[in-house]
ROLUM-512621 format. One line per 3 residues: number of its first residue (from 0); their letters; for each residue x, y, z of N, C-alpha, C. Coordinates in steps of 0.2 Angstrom, whole numbers, plus 2048, in hexadecimal, padded with zeros to 3 digits. Layout:
<recs>
NUM> a> X:Y:Z:X:Y:Z:X:Y:Z ~ ...
</recs>
This chain:
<recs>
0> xxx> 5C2:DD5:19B:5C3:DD9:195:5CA:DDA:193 ~ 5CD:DD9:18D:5D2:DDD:189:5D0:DE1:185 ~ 5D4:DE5:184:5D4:DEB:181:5DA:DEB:17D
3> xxx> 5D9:DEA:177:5E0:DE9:171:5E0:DE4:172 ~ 5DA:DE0:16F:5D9:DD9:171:5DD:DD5:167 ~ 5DC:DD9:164:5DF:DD7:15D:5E7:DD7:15B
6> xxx> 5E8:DDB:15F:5F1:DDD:15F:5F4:DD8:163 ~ 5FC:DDA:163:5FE:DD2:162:5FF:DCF:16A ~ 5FF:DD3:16E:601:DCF:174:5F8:DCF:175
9> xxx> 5F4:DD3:173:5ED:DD2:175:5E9:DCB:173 ~ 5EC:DCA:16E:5E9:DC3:169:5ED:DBD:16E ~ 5F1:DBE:16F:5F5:DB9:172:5F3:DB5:179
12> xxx> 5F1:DBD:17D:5ED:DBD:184:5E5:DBA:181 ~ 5E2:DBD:17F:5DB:DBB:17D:5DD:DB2:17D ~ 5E1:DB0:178:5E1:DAA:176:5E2:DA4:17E
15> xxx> 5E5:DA6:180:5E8:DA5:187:5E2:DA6:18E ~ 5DC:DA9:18B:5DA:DA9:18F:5D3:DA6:190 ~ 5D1:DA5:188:5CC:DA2:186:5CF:D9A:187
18> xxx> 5D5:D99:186:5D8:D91:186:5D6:D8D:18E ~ 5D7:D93:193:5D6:D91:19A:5CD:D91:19B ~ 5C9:D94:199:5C1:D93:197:5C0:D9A:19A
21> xxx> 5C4:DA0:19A:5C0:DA6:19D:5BD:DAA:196 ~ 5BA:DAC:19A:5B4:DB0:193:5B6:DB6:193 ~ 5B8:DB7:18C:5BC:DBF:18B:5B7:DC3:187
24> xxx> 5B6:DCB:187:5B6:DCE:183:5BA:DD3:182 ~ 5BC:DD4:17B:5C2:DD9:177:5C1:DDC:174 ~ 5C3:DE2:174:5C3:DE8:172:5C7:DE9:16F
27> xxx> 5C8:DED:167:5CC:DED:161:5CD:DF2:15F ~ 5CE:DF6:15B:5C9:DFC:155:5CD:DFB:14D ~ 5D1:DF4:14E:5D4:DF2:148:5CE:DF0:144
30> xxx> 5CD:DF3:13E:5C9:DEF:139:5C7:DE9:138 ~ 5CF:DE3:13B:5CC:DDC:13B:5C9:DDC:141 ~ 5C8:DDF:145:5C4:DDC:14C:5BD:DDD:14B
33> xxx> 5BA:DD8:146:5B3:DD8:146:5AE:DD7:14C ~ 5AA:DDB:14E:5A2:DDB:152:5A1:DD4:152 ~ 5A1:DCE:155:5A0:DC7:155:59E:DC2:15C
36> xxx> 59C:DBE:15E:59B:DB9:164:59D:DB5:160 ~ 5A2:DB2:167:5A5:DAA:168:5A2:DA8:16D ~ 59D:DA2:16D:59C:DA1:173:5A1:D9B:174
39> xxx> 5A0:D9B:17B:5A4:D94:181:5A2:D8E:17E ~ 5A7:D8A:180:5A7:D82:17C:5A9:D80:184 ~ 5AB:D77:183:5AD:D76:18A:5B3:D76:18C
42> xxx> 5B7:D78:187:5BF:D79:189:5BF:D81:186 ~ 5BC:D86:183:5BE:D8B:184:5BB:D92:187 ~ 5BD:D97:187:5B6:D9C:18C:5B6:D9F:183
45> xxx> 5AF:DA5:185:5AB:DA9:17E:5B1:DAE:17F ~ 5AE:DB0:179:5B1:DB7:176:5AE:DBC:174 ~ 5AC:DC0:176:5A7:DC9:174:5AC:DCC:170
48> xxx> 5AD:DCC:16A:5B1:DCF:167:5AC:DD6:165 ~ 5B0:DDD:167:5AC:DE4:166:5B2:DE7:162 ~ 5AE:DE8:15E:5B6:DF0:158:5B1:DF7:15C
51> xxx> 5B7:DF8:15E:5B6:E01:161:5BB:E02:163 ~ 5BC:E0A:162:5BF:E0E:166:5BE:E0F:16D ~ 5C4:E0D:171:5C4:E10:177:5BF:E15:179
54> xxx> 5C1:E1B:176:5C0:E21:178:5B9:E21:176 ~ 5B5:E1F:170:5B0:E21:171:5AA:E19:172 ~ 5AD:E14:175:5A8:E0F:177:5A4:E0F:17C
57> xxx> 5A0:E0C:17B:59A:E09:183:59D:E06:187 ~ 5A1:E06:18A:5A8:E05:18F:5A4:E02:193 ~ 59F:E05:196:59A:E01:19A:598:DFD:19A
60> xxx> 595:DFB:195:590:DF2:192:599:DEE:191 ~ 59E:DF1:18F:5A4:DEC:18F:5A8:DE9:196 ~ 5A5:DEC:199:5A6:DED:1A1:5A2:DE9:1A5
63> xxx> 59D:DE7:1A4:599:DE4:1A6:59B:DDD:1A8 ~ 59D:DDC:1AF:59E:DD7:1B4:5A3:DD3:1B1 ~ 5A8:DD8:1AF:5B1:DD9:1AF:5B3:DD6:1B6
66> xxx> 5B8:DD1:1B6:5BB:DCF:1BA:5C2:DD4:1BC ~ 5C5:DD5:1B5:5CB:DD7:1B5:5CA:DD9:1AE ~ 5CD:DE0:1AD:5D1:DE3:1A5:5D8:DE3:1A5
69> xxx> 5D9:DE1:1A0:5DF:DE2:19D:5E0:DE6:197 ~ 5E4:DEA:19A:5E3:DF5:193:5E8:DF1:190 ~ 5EA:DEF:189:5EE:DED:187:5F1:DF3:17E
72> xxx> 5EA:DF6:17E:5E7:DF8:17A:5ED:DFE:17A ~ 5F0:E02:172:5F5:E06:173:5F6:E09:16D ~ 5F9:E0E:16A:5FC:E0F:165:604:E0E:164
75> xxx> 607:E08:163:60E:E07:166:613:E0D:161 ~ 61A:E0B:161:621:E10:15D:621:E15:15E ~ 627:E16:160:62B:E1C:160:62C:E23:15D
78> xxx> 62F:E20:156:62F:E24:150:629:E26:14F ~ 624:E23:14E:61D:E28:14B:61B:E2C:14F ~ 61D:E2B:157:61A:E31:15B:61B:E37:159
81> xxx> 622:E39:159:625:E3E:15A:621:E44:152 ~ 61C:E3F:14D:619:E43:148:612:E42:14A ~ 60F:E3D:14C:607:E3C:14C:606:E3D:154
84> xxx> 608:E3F:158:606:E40:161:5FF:E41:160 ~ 5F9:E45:15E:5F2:E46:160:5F2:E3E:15F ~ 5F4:E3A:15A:5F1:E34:159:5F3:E2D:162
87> xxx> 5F7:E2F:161:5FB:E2D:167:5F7:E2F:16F ~ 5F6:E35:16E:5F2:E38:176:5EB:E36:175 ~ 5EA:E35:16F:5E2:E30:16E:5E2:E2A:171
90> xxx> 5E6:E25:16E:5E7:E1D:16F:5EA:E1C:177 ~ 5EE:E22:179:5F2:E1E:17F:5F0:E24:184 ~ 5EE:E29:183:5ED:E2D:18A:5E7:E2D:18B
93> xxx> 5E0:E31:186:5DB:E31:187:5D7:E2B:187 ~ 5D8:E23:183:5D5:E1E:184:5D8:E1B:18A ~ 5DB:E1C:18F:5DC:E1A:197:5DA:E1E:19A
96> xxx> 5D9:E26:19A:5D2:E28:19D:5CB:E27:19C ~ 5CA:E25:196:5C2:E24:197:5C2:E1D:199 ~ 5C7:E19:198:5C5:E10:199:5C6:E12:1A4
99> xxx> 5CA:E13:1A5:5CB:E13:1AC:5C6:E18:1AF ~ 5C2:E1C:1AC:5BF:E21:1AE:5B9:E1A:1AE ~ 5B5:E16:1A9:5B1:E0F:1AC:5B3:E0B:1AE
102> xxx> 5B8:E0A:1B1:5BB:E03:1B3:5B7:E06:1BB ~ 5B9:E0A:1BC:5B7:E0E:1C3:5B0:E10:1C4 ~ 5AB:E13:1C2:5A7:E13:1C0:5A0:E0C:1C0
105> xxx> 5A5:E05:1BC:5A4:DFE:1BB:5A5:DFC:1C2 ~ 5A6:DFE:1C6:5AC:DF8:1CC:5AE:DF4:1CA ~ 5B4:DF4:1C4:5B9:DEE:1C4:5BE:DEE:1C8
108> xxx> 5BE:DE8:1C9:5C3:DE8:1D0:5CC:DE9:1CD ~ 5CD:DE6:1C6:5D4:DE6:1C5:5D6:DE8:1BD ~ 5DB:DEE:1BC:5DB:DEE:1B8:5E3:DED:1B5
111> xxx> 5E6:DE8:1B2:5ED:DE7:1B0:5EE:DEB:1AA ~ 5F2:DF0:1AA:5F3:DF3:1A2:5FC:DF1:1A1 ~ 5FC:DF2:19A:604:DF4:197:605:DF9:198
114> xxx> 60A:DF9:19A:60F:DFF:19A:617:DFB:194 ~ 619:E03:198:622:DFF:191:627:E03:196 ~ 62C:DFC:191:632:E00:195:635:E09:192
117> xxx> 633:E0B:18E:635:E10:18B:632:E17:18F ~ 62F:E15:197:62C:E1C:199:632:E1B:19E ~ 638:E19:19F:63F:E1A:1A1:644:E1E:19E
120> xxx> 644:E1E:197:64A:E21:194:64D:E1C:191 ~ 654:E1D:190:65B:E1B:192:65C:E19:19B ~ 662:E14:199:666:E12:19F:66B:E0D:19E
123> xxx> 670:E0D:1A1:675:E0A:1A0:673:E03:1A3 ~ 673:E03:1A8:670:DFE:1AB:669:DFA:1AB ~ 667:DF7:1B3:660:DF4:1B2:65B:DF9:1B3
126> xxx> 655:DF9:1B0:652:DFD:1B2:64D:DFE:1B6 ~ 64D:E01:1BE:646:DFD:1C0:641:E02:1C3 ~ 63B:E01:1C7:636:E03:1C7:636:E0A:1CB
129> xxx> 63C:E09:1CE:63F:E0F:1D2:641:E14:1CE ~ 644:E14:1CA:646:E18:1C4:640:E1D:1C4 ~ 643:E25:1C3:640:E2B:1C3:640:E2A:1BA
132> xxx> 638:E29:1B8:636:E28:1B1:639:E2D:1AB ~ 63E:E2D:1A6:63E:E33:1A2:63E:E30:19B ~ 638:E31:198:636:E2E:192:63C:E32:18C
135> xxx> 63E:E30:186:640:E34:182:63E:E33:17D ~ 635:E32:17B:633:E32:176:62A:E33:178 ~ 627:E37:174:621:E39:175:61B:E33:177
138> xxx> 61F:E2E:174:61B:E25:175:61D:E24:17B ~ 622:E24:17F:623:E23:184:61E:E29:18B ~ 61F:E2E:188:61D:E34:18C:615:E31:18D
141> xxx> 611:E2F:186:60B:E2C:189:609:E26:18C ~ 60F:E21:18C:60D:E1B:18F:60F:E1E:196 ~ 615:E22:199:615:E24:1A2:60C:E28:1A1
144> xxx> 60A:E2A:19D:605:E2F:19E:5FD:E2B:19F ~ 5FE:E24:19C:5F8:E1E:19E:5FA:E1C:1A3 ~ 600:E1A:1A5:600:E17:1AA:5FE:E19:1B1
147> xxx> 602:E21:1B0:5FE:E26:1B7:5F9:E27:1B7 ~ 5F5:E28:1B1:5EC:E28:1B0:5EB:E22:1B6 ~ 5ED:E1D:1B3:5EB:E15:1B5:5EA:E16:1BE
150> xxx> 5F0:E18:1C0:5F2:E18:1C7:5EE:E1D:1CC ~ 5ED:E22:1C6:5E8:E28:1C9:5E2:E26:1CB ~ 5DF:E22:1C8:5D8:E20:1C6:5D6:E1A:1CD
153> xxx> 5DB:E14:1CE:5DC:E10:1D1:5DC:E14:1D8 ~ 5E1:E1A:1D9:5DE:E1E:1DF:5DA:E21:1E2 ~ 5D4:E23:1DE:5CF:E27:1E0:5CE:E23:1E6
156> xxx> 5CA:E27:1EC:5C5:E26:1EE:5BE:E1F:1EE ~ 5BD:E21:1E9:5B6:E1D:1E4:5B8:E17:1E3 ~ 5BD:E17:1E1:5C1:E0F:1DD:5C1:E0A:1E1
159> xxx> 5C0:E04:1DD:5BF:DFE:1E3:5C5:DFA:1E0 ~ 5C8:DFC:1D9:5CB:DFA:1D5:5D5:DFB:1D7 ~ 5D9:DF6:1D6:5E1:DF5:1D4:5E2:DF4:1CF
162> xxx> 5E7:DF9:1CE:5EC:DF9:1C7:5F2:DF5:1C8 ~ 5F5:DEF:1C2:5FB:DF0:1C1:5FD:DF2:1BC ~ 602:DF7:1BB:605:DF8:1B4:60B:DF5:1B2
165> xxx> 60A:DF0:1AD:610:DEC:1AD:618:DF0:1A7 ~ 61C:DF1:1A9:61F:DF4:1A2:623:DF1:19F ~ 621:DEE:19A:624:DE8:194:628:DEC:194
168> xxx> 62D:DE8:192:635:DE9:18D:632:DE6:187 ~ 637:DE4:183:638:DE4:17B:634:DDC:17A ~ 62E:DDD:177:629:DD6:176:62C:DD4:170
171> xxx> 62C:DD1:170:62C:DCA:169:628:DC3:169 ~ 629:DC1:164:626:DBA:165:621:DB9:15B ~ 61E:DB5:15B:61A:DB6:154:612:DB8:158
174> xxx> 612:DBD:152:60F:DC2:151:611:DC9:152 ~ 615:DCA:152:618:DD1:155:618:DD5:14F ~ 619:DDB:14F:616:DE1:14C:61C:DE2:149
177> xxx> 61B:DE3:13E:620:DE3:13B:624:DE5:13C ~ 623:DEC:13F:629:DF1:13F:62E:DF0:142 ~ 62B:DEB:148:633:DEB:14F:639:DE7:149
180> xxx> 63F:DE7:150:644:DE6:14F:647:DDF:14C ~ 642:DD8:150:642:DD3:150:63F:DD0:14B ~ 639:DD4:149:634:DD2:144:637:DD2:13D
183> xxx> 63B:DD9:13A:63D:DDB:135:645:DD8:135 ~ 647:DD6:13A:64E:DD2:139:64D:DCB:135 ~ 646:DC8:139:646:DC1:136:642:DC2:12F
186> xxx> 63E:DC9:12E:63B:DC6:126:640:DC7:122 ~ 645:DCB:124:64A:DCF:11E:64F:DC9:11D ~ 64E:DC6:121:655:DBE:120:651:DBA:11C
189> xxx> 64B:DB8:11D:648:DB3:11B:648:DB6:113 ~ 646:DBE:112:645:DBF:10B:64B:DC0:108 ~ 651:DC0:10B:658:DC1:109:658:DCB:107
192> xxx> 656:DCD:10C:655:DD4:10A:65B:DD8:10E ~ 65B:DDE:10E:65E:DE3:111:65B:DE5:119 ~ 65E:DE6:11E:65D:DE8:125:661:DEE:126
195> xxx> 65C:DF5:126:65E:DF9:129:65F:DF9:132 ~ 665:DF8:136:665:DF9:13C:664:DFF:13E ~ 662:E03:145:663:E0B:146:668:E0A:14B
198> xxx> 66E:E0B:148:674:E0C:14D:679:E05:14A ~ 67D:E05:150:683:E02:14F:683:DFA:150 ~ 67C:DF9:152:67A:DF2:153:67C:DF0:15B
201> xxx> 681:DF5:160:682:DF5:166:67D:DF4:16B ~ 678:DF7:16A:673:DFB:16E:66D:DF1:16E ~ 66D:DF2:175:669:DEE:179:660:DEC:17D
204> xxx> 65E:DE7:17A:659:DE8:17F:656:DE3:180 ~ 651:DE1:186:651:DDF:18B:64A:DDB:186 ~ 64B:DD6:182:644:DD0:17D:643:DCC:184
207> xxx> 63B:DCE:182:635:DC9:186:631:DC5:180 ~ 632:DBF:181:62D:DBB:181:624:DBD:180 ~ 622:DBD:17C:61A:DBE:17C:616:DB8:180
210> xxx> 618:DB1:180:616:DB0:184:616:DB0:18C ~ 61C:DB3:18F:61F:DB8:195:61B:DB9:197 ~ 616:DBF:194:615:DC6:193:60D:DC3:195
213> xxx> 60A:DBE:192:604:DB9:194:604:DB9:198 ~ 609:DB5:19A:60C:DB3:1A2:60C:DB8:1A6 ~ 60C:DBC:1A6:60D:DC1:1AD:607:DC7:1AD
216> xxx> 606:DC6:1A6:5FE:DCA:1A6:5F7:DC6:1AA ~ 5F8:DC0:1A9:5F4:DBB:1AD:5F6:DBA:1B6 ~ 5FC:DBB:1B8:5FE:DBE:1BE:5FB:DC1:1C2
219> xxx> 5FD:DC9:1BC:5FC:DCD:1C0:5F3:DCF:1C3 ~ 5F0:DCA:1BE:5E7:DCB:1C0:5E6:DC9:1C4 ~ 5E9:DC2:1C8:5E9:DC0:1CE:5EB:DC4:1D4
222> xxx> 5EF:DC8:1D3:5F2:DCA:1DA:5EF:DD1:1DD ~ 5EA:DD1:1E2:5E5:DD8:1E3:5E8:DDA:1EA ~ 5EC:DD4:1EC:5F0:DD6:1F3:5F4:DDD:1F3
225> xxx> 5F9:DDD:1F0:5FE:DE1:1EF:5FB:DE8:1EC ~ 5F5:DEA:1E9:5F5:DF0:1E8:5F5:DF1:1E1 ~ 5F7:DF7:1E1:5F8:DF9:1D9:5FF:DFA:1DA
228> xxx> 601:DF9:1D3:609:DF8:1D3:60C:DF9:1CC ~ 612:DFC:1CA:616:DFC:1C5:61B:DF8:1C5 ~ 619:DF2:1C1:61E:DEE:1C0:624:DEA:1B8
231> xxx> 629:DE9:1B7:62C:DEB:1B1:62B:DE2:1B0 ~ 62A:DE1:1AA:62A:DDA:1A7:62E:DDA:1A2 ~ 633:DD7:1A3:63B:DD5:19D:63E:DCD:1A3
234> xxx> 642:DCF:19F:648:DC6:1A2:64B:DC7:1A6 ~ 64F:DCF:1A4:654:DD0:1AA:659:DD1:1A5 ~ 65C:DCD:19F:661:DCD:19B:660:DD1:193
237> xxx> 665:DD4:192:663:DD8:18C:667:DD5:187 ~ 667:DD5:180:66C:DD4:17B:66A:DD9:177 ~ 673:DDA:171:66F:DE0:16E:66E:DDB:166
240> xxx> 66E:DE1:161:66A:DE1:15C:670:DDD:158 ~ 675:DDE:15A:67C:DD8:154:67A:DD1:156 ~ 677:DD0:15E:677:DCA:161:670:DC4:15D
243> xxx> 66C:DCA:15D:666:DC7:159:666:DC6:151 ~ 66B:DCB:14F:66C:DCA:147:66F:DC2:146 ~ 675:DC1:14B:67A:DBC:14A:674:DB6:14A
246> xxx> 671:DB5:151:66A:DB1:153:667:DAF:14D ~ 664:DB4:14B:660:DB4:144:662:DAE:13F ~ 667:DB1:13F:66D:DAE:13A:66D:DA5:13A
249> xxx> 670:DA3:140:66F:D9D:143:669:D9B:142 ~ 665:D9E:147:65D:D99:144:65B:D97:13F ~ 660:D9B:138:65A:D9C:133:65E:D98:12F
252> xxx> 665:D98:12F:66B:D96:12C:66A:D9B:124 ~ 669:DA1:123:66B:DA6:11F:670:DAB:125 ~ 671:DB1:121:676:DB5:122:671:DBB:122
255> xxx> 66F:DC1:126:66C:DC6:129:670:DCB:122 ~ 66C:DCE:11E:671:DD5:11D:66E:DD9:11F ~ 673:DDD:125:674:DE0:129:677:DE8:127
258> xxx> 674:DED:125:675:DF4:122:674:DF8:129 ~ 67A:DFB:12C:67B:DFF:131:67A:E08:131 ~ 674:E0B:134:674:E12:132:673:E15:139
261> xxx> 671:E1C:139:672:E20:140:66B:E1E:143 ~ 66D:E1E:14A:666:E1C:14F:663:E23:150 ~ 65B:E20:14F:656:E23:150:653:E2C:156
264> xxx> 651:E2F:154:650:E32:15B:64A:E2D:15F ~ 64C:E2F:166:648:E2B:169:648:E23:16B ~ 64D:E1F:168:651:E1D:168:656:E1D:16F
267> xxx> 654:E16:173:659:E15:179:660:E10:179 ~ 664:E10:17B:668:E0A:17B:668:E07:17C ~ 665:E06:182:664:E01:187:65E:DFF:189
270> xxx> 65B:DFA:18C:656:DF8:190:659:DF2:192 ~ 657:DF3:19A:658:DEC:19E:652:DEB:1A4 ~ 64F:DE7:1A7:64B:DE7:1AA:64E:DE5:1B1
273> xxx> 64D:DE8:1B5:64C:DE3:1BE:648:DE2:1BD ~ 647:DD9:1BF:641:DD8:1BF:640:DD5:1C7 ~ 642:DD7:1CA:642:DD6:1D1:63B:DD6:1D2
276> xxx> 638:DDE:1D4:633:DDD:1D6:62B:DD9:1D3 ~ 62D:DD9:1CC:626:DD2:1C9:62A:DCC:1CC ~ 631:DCA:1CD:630:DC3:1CF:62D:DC3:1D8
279> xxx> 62F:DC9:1DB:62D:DC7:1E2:624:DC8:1E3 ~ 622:DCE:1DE:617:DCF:1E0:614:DC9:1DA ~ 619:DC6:1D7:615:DC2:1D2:615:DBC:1CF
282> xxx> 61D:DB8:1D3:621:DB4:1D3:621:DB3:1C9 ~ 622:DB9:1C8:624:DB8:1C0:62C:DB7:1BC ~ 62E:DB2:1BC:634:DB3:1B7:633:DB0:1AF
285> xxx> 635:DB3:1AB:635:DB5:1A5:638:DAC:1A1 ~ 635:DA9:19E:636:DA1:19F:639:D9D:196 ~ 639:DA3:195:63A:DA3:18B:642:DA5:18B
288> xxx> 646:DA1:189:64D:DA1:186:64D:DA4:180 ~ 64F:DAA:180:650:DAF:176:651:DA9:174 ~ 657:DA3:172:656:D9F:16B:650:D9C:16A
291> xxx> 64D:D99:171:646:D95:16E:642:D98:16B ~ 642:D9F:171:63B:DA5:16D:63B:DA8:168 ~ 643:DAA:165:643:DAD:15E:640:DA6:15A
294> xxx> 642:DA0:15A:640:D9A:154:637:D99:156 ~ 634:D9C:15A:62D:D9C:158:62B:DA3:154 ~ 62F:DA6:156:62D:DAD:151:630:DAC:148
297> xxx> 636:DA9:148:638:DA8:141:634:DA3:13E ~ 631:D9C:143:62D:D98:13F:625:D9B:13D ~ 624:D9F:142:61D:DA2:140:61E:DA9:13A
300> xxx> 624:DAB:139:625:DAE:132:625:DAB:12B ~ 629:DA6:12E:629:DA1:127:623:DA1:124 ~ 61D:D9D:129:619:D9D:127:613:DA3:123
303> xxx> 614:DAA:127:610:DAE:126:613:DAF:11D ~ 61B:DAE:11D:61D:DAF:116:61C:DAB:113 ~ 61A:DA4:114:617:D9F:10F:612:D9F:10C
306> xxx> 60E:DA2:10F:606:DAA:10C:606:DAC:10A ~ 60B:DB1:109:60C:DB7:103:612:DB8:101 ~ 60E:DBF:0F9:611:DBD:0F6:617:DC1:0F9
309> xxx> 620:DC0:0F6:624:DC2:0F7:623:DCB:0F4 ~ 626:DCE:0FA:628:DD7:0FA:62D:DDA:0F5 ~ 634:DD6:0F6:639:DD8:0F1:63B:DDF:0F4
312> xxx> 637:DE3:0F9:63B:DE7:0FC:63F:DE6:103 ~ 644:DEA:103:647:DEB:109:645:DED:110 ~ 645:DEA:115:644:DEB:11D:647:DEF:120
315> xxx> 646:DF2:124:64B:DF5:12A:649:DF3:130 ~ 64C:DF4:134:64C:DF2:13C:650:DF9:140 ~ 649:DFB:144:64D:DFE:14A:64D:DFA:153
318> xxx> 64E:DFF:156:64E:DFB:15C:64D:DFE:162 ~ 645:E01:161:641:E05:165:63D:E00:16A ~ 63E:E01:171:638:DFD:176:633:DFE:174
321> xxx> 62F:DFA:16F:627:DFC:172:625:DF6:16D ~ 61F:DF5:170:619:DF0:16E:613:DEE:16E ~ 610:DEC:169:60B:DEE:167:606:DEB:16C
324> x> 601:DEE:16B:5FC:DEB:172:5F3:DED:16E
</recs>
């Protein structure tokens, strides 16, 4: 089962999973996620498409002879936390208690969720699994707050079930969710528009690959030795936001305008990932070079803009950790 099966790393996992012939059902509450059956073909598995809410779904009939969930499901950014929190403690606190309150219940044996690097803070350096958690945004405050849900739950007594919580750093790739950094960098080149930066363009972080992110969500289902675990998924190397403007620039052969203002609250400097311990529980290194993965994300723009009609407004880009799921 996925959970945020319509979102962008969710669509992506689905797709990836149905490719290898496993038989998915996904869980949405986006209006496009219509109520639907794919059955099985001989090269790929079915799909139970269900639109519901977490919080108030038949968890149990979705549950039903679950191999593995993957909670992918979230209300992602930074910024809007810090106005709309109930909506936030709906989508990321309370739908991880009611989903893990049946996974438990169900006897699933595994369940893989997202986590993000933003239940860390700030840090100068790499950030790793040891680090004493200190969220500086209310989005963050809820994803440490799923994730020890996850971990609680995995401990009872009862539970037959492992957690791992993986904690993405900075996803990209196509399909990515307008708002990020990457996303609005390359339509505002493409449409010759304006790019609000937040900050001085200094500040760094740690881009994964979405297909990465596949890659090590499919790991982490296999691995029921090692327990439940928090593990950080990034490259290990970070670039900042002048590095990927410049980047943009070259792929695209235009010129980024690049409009510089004050960085965000909540808002970190830095993300860097140790990725030590997912390469030693899950033999995962991160396998996407940023030039090659930005040129699938700008080809897959192109395209989504050879669709529609042109905006004629201006972009901004911040450069908040988080991702949609």
């Amino acid at each position: 089962m996925v959970t945020g099966a319509a979102g962008f790393i969710g669509s992506h996992l689905v797709e990836a999973l149905r490719r290898s012939g496993t038989n998915v059902v996904g869980i949405d509450r986006k209006s496009s996620w219509a109520n639907r059956e794919i059955p099985p073909t001989d090269e790929r598995g079915s799909l139970h498409a269900v639109h519901a809410d977490l919080v108030s779904a038949d968890l149990s009939a979705c549950l039903e002879n679950a191999s593995t969930v993957f909670h992918l499901a979230a209300l992602p950014g930074v910024r809007p936390s810090w106005t709309q929190f109930p909506e936030y403690l709906h989508c990321n606190v309370l739908a991880t208690q009611r989903l893990m309150d049946a996974c438990v219940r169900s006897g699933v044996p595994k369940v893989v969720m997202a986590s993000s690097s933003s239940v860390y803070g700030g840090a100068e350096g790499t950030m790793s699994e040891d680090d004493v958690p200190r969220p500086l945004s209310p989005y963050g405050v809820t994803k440490l707050a799923a994730e020890r849900l996850a971990l609680a739950f995995a401990a009872r007594r009862d539970a037959t079930l492992s957690v791992s919580a993986l904690r993405f750093f900075t996803v990209y790739g196509p399909g990515q969710r307008p708002d990020m950094f990457i996303g609005r960098v390359i339509r505002a080149t493409l449409e010759n528009t304006p790019i609000e930066v937040y900050g001085d363009g200094t500040q760094i972080r740690d881009f994964v690959h979405v297909s990465d992110i596949v890659h090590a969500l499919r790991l982490a289902a296999t691995r029921f030795d090692e327990g439940s675990s928090v593990l950080n998924i990034g490259t290990g190397h970070a670039v900042s936001a002048n590095e990927i403007l410049a980047l943009t620039g070259e792929l695209t052969g235009l010129t980024p305008n690049a409009r510089y203002g004050p960085a965000r609250i909540g808002d970190v400097r830095a993300t860097t990932a140790d990725t030590g311990r997912a390469r030693r529980r899950l033999g995962f290194t991160a396998r996407t070079e940023l030039r090659a993965g930005l040129a699938t994300q700008i080809e897959w723009a192109r395209q989504v803009l050879s669709q529609a009609p042109a905006q004629g407004t201006a972009s901004s880009a911040g450069m908040a950790p988080t991702h949609r799921s």
